[in-house]
C-alpha positions, 0 to 999 in steps of 0.5 A: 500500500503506496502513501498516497492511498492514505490520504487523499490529494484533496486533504495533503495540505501545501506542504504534503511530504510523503514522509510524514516523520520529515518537517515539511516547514524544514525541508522548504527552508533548507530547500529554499537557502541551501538547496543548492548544497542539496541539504534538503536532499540529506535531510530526506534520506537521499543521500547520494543525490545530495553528495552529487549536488553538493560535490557540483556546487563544491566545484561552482565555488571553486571554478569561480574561486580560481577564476577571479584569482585569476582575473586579478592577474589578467590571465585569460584563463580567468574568464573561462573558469569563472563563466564555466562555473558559474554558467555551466555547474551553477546552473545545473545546480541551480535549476536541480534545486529550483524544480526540487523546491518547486516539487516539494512545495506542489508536494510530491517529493518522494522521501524513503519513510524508513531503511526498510523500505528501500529496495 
């Protein structure tokens, strides 16, 4: 039996999770100031996805890092770091994190309820 026969689309409420042991006021924060990181993602027991993103936005900040560090010295490498992190993994990560906060506000984001159930 799937959770989403327990409680009708009418009655899940704005912020439905299909976990009901995760905060839903907590995932939309941490979706909406951190998503970026993927702490959302960690903090509803998907850990592999939110490594990804953070190891992506890890990358952004130092493509970007490296890049302005270079600029200063006029290297033409500078601008290449910097628009390929911040064009290229900034908005990859931007956009994953924007549909995950919209997903979790429509309330369909799928969160495992225990370890039990995932296969």
């Amino acid at each position: 039996m799937s959770d989403r026969s327990a409680i009708s689309p009418a009655n899940r409420g704005f912020f439905y999770l299909k976990n009901p042991h995760k905060s839903a006021g907590m995932t939309v924060f941490l979706s909406l100031f951190l998503g970026g990181f993927g702490l959302h993602r960690f903090y509803l027991g998907k850990p592999l996805s939110g490594a990804v993103m953070l190891i992506l936005s890890l990358i952004t900040l130092a493509l970007i890092a490296t890049g302005l560090n270079q600029l200063e010295t006029l290297e033409p490498n500078g601008m290449l770091a910097v628009v390929s992190g911040a064009l290229g993994f900034g908005m990859i990560v931007s956009a994953w994190a924007l549909v995950d906060l919209l997903i979790i506000l429509v309330g369909v984001f799928s969160a495992p309820a225990s370890h039990d159930e995932i296969h």
